[in-house]
N, C-alpha and C positions, 0 to 999 in steps of 0.2 A: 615234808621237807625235801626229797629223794623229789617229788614231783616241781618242785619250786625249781630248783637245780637244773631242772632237765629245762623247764621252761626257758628259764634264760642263757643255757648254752646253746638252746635249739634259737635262741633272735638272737645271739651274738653270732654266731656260726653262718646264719641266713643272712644278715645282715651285713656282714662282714665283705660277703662274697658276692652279694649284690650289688652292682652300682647305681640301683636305681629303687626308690621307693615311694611307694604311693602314699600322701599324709594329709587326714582329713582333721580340718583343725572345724571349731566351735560357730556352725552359721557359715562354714565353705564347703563348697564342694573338694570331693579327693584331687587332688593334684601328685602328678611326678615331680619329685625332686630330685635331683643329683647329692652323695653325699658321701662322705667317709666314716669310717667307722673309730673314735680314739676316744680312750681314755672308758670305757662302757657305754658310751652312748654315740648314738650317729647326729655328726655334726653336719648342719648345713651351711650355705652362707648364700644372702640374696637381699630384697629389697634396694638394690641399685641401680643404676644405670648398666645397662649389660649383662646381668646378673638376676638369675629366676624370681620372681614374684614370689614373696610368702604370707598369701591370706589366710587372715585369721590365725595367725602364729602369733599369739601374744605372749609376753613374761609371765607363766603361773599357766598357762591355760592346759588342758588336758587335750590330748590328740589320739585319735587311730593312727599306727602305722600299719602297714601291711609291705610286704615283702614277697617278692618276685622273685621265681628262679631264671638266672643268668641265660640259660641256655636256651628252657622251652617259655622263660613269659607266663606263666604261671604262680599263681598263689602259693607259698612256701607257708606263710605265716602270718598272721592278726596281732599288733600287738600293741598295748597304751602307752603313754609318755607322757612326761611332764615337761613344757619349754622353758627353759632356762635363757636367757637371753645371755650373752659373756658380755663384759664390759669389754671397750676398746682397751688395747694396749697391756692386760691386764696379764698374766703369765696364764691363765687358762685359755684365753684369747691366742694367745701367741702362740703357744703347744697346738692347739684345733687348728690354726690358719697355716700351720706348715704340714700338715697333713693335707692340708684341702687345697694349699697352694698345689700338690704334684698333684692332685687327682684333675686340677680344671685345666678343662679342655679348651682350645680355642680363644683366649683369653686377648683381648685386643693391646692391652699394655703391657704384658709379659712382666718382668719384674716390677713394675711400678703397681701390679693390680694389690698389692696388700698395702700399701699405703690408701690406696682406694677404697677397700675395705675396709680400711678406719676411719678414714673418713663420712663414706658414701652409703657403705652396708651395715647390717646384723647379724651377724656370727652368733645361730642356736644351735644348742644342745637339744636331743629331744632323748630325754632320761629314760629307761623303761623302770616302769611300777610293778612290774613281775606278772602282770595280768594277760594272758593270751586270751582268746578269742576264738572260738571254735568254729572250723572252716565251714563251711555253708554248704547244703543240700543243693540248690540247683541255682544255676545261672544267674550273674547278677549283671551281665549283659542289660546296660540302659539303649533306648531309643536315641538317635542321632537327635542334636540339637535343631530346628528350622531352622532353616536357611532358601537366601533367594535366588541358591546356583541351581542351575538346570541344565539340560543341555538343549540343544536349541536346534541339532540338526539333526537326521541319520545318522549313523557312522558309514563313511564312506564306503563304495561297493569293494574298493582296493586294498583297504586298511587291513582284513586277517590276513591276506596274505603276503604284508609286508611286515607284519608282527609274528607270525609263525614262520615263517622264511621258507616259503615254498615257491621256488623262482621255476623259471622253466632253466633247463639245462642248455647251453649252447654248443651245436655238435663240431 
């Protein structure tokens, strides 16, 4: 019991203070999300115009979340979820998007963007199930996806020393 406890103050606390999580839904890869923390569980909002992409975030589906520390970018935590999808308009709905309305950043309609979220988005809950995840032995560092950038010349003979700023002096 004492261990359950400690479990989910240590994702509430992590989580809380995080603004940023990583959440591997059923058949996606992990993705960053932006989100808040209300009510016990971290709410997102996305699938819109404007607004983060959320694959493989179904209603019922089970997910990893993992949780980063604020400062160093590091793994704080592993933890499950269950997604809750909120209905529009809905008083659960309403409580989560005025939390998530002050956290979003850069938002191109400014007051207009929660009616757009009712209209346009989905506003999930990702529940936690009390299950943590035990942090991992070695590096879980993937390989860069292909791609067909290259670079295509030298770096110029003048370039380091107009990036380190070593000029000559004029007397």
């Amino acid at each position: 019991m004492t261990s359950a406890l400690l479990d989910r103050a240590l994702i509430e606390e992590a989580t809380k203070k995080s603004g940023l999580v990583w959440v591997k839904g059923p058949g996606a890869a992990a993705r960053a999300l932006w989100h808040v923390w209300h009510g016990g569980a971290a709410c997102v909002v996305g699938d819109g115009p404007g607004e983060q992409p959320l694959p493989g975030l179904a209603d019922g589906a089970s997910v990893e979340v993992t949780v980063r520390s604020k400062d160093k970018g590091g793994r704080l935590v592993s933890w499950t979820a269950t997604v809750v999808e909120l209905p529009s308009g809905s008083e659960e709905w309403e409580a989560a998007v005025a939390d998530l309305k002050g956290k979003r950043l850069n938002a191109p309609d400014g007051e207009a963007m929660t009616g757009r979220w009712a209209r346009e988005c989905r506003v999930l809950r990702l529940e936690p199930t009390g299950a943590t995840a035990p942090l991992p032995d070695g590096s879980l560092a993937e390989a860069p996806l292909p791609t067909p950038a290259t670079t295509r010349h030298p770096v110029p003979a003048g370039l380091p020393r107009l990036l380190l700023g070593k000029r000559k002096r004029r007397a």
